[in-house]
KOLLUM-509050 format. One line per 3 residues: their letters; for each residue x, y, z of N, C-alpha, C, O. Coordinates in nm, 2 decimals. Each point is the difference from the previous one (the first is absolute). Example, Ala and Ser with C-alpha at 12.3 -4.5 7.8 and 13.67 -1.06 7.14 Angstrom:
% KOLLUM-509050
AS) 1.32,-0.57,0.78,-0.09,0.12,0.00,0.09,0.12,0.00,0.10,0.00,0.07 | -0.14,0.11,-0.14,0.09,0.11,0.00,-0.08,0.11,0.08,0.05,0.11,0.01 .
This chain:
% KOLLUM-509050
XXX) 0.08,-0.12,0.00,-0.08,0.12,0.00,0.09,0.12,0.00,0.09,0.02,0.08 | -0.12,0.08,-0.18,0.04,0.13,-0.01,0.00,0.09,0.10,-0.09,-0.02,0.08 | 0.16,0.12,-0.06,-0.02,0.11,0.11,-0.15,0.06,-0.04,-0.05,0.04,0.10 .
XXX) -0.02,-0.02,-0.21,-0.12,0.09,-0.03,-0.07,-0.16,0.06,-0.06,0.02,0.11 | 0.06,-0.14,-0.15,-0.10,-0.06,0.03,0.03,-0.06,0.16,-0.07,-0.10,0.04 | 0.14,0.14,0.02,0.04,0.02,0.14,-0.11,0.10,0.07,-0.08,-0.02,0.09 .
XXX) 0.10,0.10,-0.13,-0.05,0.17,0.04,-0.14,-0.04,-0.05,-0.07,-0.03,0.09 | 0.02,0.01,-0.20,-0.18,-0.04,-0.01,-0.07,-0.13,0.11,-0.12,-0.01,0.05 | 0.25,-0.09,-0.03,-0.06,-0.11,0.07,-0.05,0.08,0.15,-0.11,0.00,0.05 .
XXX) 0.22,0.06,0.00,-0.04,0.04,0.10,-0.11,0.10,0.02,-0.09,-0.03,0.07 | 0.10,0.16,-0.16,-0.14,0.04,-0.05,-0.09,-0.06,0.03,-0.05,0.01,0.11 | 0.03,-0.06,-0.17,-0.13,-0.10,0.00,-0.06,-0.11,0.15,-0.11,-0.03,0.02 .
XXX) 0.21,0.01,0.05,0.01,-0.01,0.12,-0.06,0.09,0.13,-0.08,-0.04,0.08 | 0.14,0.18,-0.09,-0.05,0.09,0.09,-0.13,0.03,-0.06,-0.09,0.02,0.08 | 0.05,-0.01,-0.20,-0.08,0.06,-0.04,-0.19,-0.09,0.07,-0.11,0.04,0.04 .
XXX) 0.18,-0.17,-0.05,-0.13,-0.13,0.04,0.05,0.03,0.17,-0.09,-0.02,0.08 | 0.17,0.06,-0.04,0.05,0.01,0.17,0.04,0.14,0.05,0.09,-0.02,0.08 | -0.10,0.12,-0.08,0.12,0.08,0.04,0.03,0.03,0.10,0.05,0.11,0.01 .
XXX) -0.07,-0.16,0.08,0.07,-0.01,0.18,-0.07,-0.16,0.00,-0.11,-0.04,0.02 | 0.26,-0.04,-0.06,-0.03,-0.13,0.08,0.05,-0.02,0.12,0.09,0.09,0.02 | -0.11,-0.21,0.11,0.05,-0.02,0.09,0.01,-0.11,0.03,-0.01,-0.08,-0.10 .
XXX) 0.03,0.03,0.21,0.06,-0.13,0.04,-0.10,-0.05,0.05,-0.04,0.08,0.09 | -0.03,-0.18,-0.11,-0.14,-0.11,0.06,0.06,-0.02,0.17,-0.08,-0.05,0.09 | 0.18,0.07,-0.06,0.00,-0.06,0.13,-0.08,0.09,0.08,-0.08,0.06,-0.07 .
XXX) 0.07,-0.05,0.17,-0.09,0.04,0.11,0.08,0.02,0.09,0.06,-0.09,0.06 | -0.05,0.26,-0.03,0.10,0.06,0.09,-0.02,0.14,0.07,-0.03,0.09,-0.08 | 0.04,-0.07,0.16,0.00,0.17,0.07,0.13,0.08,0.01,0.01,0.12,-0.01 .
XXX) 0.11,-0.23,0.03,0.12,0.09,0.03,0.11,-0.04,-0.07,-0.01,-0.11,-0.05 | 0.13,0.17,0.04,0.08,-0.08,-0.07,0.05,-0.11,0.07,-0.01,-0.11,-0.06 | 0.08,0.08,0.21,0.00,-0.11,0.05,-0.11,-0.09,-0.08,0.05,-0.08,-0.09 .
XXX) -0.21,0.09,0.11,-0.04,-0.10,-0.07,0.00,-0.04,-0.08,-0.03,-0.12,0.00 | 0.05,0.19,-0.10,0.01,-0.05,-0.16,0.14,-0.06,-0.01,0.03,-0.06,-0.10 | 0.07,0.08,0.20,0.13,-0.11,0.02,-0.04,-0.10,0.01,-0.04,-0.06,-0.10 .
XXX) 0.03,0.02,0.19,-0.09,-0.10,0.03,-0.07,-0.11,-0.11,0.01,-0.11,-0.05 | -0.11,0.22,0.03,-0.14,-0.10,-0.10,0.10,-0.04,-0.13,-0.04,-0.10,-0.06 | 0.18,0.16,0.02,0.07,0.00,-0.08,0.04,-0.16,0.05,-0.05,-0.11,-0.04 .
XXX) 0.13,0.14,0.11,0.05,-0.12,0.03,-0.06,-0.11,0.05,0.07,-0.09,0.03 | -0.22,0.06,-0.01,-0.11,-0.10,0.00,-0.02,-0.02,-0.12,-0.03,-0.11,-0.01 | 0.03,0.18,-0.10,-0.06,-0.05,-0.16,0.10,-0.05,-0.07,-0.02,-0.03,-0.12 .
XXX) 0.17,0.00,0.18,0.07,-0.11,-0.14,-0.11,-0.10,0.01,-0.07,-0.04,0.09 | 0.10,-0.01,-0.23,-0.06,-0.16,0.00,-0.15,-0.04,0.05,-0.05,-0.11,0.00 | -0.01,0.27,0.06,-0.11,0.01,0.04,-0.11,0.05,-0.11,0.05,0.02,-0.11 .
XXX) -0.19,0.02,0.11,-0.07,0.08,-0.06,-0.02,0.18,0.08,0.06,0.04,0.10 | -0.11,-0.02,-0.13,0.02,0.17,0.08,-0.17,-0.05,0.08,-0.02,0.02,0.12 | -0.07,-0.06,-0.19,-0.18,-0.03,0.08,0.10,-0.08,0.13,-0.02,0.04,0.12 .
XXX) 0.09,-0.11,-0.14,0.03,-0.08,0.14,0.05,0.06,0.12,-0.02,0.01,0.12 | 0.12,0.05,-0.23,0.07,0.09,0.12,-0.05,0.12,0.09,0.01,0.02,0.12 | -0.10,0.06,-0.23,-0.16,0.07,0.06,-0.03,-0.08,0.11,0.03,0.01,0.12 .
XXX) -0.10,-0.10,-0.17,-0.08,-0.06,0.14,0.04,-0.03,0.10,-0.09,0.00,0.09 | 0.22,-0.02,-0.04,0.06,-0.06,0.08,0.09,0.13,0.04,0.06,-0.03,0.11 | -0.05,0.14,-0.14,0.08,0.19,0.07,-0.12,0.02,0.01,-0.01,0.08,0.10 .
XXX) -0.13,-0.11,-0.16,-0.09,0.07,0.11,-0.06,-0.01,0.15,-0.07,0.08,0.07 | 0.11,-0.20,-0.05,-0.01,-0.01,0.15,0.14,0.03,0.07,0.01,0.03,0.12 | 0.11,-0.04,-0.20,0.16,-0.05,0.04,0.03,0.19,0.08,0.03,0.03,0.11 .
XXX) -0.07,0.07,-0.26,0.04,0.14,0.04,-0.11,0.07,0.10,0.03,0.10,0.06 | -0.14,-0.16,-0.04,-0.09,0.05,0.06,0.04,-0.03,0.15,-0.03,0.08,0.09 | 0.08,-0.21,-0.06,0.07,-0.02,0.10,0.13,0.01,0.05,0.03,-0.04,0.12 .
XXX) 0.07,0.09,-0.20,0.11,0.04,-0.01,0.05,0.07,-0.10,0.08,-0.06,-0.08 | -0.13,0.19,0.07,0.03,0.11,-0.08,0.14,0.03,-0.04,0.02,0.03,-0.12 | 0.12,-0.04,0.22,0.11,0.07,-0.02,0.12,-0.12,0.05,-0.02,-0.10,0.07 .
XXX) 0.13,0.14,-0.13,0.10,-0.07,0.06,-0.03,-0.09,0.15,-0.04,-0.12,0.03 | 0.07,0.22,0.04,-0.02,-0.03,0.15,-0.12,-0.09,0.02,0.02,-0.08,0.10 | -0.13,0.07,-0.16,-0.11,-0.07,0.08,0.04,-0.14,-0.08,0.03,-0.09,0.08 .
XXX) -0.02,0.05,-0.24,0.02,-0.09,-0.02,0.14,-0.04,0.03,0.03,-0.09,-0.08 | 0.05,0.12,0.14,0.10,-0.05,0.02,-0.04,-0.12,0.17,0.02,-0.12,0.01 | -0.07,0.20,0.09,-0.03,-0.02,0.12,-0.12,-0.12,-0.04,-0.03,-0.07,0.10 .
XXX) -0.04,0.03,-0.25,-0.06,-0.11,0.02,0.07,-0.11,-0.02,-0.06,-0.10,0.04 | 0.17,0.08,-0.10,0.13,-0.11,0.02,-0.06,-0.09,-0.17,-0.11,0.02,-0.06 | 0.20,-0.10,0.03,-0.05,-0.08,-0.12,-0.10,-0.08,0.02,-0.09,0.00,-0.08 .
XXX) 0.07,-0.08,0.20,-0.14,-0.09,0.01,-0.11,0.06,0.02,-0.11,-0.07,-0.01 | 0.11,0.19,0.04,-0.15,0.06,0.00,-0.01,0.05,-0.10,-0.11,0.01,-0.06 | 0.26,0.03,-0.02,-0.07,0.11,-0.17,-0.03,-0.13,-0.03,-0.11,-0.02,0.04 .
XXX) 0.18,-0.09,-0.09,-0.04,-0.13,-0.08,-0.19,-0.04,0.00,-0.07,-0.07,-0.08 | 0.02,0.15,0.21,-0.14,-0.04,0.02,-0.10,0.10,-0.11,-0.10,-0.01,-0.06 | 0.19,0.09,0.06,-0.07,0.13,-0.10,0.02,-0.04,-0.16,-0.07,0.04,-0.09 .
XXX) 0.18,-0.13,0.07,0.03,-0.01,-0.13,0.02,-0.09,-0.09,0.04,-0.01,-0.12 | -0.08,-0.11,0.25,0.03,-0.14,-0.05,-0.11,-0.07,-0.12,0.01,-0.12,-0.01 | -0.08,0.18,-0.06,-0.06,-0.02,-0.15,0.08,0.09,-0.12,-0.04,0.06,-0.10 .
XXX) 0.16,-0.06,0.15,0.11,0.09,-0.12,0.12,-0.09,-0.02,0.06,-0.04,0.10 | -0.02,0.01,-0.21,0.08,-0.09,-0.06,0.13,0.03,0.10,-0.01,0.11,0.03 | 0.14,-0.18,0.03,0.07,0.00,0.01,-0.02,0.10,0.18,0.08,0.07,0.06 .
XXX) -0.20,-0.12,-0.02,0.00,0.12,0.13,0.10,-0.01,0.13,0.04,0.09,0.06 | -0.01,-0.21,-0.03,0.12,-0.03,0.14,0.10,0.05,-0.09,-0.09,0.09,-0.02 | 0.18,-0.06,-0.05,0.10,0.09,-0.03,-0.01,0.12,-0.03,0.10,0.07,0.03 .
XXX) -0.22,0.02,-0.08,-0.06,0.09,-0.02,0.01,0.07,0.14,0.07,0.09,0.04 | -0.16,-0.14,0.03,0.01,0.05,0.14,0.10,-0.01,0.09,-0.02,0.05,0.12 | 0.14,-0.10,-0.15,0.17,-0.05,0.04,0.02,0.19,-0.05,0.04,0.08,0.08 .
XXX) -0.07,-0.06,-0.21,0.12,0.08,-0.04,-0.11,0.15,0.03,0.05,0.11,0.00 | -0.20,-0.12,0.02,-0.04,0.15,0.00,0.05,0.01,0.17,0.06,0.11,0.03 | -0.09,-0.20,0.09,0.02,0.10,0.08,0.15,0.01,0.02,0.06,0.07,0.08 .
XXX) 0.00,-0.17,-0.16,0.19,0.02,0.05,0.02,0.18,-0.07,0.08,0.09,0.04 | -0.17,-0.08,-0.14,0.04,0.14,-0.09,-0.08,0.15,0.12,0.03,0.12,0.02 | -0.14,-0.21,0.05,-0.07,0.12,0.07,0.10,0.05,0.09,0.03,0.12,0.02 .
XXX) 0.03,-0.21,0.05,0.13,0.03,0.08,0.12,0.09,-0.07,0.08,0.09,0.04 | -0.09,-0.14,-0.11,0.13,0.10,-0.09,-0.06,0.13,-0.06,0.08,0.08,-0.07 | -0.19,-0.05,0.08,-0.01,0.09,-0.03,-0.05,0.12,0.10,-0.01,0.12,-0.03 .
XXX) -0.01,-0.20,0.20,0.00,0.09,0.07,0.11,-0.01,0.06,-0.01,0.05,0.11 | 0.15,-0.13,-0.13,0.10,0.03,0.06,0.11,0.11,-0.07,0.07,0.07,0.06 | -0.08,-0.08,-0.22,0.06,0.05,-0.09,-0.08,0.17,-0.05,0.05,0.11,-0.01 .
XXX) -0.17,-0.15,0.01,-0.07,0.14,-0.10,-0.14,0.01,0.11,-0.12,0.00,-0.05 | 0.15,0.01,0.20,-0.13,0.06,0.03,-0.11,-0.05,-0.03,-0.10,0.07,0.04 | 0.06,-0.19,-0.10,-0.09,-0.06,-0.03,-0.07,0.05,-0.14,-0.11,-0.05,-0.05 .
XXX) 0.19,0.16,-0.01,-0.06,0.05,-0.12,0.08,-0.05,-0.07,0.11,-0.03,0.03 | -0.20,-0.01,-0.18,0.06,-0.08,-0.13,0.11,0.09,-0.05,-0.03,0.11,-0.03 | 0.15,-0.15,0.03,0.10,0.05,-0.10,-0.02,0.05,-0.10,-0.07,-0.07,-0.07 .
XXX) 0.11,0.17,0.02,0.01,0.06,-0.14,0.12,-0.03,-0.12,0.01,0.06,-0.11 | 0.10,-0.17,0.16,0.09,-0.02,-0.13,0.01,-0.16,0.01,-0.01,-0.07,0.09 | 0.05,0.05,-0.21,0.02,-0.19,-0.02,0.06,-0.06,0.09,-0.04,-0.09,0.08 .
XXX) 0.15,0.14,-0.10,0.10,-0.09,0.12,-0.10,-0.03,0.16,-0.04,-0.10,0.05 | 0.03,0.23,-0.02,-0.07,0.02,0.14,-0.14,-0.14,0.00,-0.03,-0.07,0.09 | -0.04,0.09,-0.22,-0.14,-0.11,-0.01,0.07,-0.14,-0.02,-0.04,-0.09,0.09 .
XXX) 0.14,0.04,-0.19,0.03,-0.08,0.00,0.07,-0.05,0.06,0.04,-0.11,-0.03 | 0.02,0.18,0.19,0.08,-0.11,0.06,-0.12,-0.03,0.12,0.03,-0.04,0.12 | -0.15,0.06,-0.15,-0.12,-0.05,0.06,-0.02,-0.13,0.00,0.04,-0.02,-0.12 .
XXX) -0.08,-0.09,0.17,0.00,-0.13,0.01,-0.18,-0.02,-0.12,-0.10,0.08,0.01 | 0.12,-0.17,-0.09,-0.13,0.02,-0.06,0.05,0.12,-0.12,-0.01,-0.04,-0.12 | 0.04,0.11,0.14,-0.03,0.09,-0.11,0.16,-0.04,-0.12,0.11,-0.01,0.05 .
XXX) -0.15,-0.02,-0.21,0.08,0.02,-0.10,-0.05,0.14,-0.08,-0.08,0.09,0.03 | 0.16,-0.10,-0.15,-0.01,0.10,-0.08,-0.10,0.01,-0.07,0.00,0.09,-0.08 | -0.12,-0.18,0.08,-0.11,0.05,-0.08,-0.11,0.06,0.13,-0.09,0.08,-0.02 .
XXX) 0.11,-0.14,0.15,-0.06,0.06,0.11,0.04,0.13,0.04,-0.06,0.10,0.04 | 0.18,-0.12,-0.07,0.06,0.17,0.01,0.00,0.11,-0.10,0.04,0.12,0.02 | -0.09,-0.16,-0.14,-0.03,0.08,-0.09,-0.11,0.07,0.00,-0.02,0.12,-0.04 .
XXX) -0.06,-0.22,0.09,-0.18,0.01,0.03,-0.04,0.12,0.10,-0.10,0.08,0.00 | 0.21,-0.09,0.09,-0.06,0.06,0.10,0.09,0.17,-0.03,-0.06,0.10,0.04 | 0.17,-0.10,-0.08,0.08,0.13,-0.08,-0.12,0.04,-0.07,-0.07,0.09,0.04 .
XXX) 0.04,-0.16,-0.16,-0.12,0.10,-0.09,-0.11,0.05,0.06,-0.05,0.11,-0.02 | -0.03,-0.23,0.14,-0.13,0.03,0.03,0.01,0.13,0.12,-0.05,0.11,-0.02 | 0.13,-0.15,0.12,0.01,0.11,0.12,0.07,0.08,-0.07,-0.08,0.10,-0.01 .
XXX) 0.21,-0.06,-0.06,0.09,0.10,0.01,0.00,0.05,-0.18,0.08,0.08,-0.03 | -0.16,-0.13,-0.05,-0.01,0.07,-0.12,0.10,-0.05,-0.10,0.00,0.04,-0.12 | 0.08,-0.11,0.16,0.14,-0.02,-0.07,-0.05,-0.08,-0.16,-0.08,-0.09,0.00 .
XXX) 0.13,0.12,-0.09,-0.01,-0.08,-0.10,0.04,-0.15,-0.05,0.05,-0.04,-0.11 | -0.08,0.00,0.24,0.07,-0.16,-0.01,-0.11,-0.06,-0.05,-0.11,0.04,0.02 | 0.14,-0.15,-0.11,-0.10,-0.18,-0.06,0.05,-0.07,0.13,0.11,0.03,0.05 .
XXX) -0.21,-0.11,0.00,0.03,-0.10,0.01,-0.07,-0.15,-0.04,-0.11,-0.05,0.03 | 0.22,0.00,-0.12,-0.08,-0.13,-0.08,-0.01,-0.11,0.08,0.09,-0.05,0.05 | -0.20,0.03,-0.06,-0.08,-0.13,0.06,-0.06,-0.09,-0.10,0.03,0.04,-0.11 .
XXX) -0.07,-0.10,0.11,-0.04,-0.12,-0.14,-0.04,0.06,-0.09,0.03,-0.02,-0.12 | -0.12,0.10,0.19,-0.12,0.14,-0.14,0.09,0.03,-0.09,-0.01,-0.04,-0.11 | 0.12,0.11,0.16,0.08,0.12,-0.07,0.04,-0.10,-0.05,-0.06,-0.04,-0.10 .
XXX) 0.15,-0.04,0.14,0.06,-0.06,-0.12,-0.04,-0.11,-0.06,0.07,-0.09,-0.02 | -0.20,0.10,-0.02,-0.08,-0.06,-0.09,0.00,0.04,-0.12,0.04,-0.04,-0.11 | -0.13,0.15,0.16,-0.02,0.14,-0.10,0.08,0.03,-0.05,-0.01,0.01,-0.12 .
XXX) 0.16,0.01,0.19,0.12,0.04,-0.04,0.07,-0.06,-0.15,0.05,0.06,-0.10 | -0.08,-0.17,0.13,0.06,-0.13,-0.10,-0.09,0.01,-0.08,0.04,0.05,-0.11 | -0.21,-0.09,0.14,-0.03,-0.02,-0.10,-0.07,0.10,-0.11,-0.04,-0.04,-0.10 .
XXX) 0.04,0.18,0.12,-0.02,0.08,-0.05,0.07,0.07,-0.10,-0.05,0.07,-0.09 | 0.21,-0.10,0.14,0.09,0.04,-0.05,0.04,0.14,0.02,0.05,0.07,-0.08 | -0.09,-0.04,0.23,0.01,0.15,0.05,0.14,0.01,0.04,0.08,0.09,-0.01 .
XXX) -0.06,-0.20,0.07,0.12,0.01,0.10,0.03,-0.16,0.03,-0.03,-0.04,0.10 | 0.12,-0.06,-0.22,0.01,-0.13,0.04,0.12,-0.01,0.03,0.08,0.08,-0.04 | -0.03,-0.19,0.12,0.09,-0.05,0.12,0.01,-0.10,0.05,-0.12,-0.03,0.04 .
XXX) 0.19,-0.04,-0.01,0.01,-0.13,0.03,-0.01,-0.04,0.20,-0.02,-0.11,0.06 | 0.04,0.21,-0.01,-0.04,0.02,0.16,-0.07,0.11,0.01,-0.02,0.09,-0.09 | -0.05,-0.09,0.24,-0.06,0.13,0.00,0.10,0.18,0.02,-0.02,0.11,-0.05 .
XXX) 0.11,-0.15,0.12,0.14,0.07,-0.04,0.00,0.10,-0.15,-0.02,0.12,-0.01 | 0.04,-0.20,-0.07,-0.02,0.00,-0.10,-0.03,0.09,-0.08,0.05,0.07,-0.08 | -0.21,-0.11,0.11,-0.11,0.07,-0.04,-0.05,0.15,0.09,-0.03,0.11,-0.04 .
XXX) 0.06,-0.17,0.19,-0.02,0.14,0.02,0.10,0.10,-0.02,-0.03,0.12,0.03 | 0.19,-0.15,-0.08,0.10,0.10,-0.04,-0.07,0.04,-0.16,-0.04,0.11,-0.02 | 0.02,-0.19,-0.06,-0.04,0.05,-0.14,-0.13,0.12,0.02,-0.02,0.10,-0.07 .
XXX) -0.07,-0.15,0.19,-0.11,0.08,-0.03,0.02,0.17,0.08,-0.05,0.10,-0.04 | 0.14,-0.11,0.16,0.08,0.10,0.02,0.03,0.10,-0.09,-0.05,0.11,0.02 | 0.13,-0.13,-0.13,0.06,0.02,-0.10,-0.07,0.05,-0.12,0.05,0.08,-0.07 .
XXX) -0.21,-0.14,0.03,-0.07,0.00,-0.10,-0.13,0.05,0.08,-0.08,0.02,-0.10 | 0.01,0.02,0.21,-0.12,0.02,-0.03,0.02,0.20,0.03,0.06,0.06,0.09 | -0.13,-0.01,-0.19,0.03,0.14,0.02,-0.02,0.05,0.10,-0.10,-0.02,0.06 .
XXX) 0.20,0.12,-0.02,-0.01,0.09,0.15,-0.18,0.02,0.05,-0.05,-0.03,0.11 | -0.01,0.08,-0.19,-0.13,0.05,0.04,-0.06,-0.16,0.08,0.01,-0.01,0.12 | -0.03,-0.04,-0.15,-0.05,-0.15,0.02,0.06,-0.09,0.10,-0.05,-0.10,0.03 .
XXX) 0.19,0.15,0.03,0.08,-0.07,0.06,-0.08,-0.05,0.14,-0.02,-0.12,0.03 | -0.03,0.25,0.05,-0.02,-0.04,0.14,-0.15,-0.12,0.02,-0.02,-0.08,0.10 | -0.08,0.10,-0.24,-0.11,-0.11,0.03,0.04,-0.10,-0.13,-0.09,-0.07,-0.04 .
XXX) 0.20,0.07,-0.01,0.00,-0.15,-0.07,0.03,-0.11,0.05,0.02,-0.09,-0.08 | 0.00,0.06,0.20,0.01,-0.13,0.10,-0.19,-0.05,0.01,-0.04,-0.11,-0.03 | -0.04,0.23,0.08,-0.10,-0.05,0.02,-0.09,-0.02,-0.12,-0.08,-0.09,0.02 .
XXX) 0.07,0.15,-0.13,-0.03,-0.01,-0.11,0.03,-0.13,-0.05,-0.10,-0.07,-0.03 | 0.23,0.03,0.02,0.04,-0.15,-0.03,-0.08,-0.14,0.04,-0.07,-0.08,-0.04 | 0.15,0.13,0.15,-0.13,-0.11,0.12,-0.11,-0.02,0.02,-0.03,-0.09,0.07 .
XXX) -0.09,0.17,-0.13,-0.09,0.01,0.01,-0.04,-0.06,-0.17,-0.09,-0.09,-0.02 | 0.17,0.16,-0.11,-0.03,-0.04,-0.09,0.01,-0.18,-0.01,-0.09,-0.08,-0.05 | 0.21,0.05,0.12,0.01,-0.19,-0.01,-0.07,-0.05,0.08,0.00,-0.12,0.01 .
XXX) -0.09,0.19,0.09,-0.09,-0.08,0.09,-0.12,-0.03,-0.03,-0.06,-0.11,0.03 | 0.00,0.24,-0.10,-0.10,-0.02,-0.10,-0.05,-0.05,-0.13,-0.09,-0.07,-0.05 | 0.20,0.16,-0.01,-0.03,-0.02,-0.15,0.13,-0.12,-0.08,-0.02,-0.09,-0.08 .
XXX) 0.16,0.12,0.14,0.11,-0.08,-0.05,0.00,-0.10,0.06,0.11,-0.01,0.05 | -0.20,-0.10,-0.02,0.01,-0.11,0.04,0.08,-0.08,-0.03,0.03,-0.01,-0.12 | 0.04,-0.11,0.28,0.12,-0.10,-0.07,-0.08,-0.09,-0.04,0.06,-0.08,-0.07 .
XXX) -0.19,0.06,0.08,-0.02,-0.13,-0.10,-0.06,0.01,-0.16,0.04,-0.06,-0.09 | -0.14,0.16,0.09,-0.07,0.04,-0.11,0.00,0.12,0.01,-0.07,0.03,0.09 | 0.13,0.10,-0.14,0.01,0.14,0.01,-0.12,0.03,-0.08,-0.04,-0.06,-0.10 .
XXX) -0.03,0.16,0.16,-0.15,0.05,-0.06,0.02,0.09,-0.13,-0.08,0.09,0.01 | 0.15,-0.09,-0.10,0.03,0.09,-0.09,-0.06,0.07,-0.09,0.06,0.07,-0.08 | -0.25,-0.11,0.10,-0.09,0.06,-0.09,-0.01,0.09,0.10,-0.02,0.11,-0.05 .
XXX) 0.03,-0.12,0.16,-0.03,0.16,0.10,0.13,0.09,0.01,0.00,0.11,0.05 | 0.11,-0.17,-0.10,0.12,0.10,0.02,0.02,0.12,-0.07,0.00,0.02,-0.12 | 0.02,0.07,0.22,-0.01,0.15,-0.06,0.17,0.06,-0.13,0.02,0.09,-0.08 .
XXX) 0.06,-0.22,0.14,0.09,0.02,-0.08,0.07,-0.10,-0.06,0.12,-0.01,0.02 | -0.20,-0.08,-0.11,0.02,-0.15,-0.03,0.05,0.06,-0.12,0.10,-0.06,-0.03 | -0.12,0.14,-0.06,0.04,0.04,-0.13,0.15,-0.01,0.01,0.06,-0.05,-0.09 .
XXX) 0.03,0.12,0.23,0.12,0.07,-0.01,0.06,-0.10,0.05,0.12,-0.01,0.02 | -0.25,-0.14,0.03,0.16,-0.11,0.07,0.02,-0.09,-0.12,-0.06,0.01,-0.11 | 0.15,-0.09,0.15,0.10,-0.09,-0.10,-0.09,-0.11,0.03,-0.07,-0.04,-0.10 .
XXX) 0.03,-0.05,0.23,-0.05,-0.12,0.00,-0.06,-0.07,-0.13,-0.08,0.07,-0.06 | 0.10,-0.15,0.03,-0.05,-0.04,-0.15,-0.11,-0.08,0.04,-0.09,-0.03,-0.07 | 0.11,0.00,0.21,-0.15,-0.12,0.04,-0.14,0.05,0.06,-0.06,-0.04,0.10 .
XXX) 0.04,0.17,-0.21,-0.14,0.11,0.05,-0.12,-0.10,-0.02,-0.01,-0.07,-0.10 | -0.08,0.07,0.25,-0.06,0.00,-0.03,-0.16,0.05,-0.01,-0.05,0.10,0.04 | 0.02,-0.18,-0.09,-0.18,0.02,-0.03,-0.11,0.01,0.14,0.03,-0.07,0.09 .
XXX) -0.15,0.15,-0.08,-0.09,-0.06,0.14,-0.04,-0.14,-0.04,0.04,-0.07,-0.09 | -0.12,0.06,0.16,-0.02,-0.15,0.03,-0.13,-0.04,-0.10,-0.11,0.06,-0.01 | 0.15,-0.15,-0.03,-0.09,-0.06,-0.14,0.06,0.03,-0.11,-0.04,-0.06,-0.11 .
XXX) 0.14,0.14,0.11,0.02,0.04,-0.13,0.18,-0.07,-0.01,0.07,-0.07,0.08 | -0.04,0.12,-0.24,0.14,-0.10,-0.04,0.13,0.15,0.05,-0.01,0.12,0.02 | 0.07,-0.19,-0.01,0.15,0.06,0.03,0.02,0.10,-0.08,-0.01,-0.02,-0.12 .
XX) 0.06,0.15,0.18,0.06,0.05,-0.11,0.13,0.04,-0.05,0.09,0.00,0.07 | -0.09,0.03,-0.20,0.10,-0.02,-0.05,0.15,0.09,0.03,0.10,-0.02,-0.06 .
């Protein structure tokens, strides 16, 4: 994909969205750390359901830390991978009221040497709380990434340096959530909906298809 058909894809993006956000379910930035790091490998409905009782009863560092892992595990044990999950949020609540006052960090290093948090968790939470122009690719993005031909790559690394690189300044700070939202709905990994795609003209996928009843198209 061309820089003009770069610059229309996204177009066309804001234009169906223009303030997208993040499906998790959050009040503060601590929390959206958090719900961040409950949705690897997770769905975001799950992780909702399970911070709406978790933040309601332990809003901040300090309270969920004082509930220890066997009681968070009670709040979150219908979430994929939860006894390590709950290992590493309250080891991080601690570190963050020992290190930062209990307020979420504002640079990589500081989020990433957080227990639980990598670089796509720490990207997430740079763009969402602090504005920063970071991707972070999660399966979506680099779905889309590849198969669109916006930004293909062989890791998510990769993909999110190429898209860095390629999606125009104007577009930078909501094209993480634009992405993600585009492969959740419309760029599906098993059958991508591409009679409803607002920018199926400008991708490469050759395996477009048709709604349902109808033949593939070409």
């Amino acid at each position: 994909m061309n820089a003009a058909g770069r610059s229309e894809f996204f177009a066309r993006l804001r234009a169906a969205n223009p303030a997208p956000k993040t499906e998790l379910a959050y009040a503060t930035p601590f929390q959206l750390l958090i719900a961040v790091i409950l949705s690897a490998q997770a769905t975001d409905r799950s992780v909702n359901l399970a911070t709406r009782r978790l933040f309601a009863d332990a809003p901040d560092a300090a309270a969920m830390a004082a509930l220890g892992e066997e009681r968070l595990m009670d709040y979150i044990n219908r979430i994929g991978l939860y006894r390590s999950k709950a290992k590493n949020v309250v080891a991080t609540c601690c570190l963050l009221l020992e290190r930062h006052g209990g307020e979420v960090p504002a640079t990589r290093e500081a989020l990433e040497a957080l227990p639980g948090v990598g670089r796509k968790t720490a990207n997430v939470v740079l763009n969402v709380v602090f504005g920063e122009p970071t991707i972070a690719v999660d399966t979506h993005i680099f779905r889309v990434g590849n198969r669109t031909g916006l930004a293909p790559g062989k890791t998510p690394l990769a993909v999110e340096e190429k898209l860095l690189r390629c999606v125009p300044a104007e577009f930078r700070e909501h094209a993480h959530h634009w992405l993600i939202l585009h492969g959740r709905y419309i760029c599906k990994a098993r059958r991508p909906e591409c009679w409803r795609c607002p920018v199926a003209d400008l991708c490469s996928y050759r395996g477009k298809t048709a709604p349902p009843g109808g033949s593939e198209a070409s």
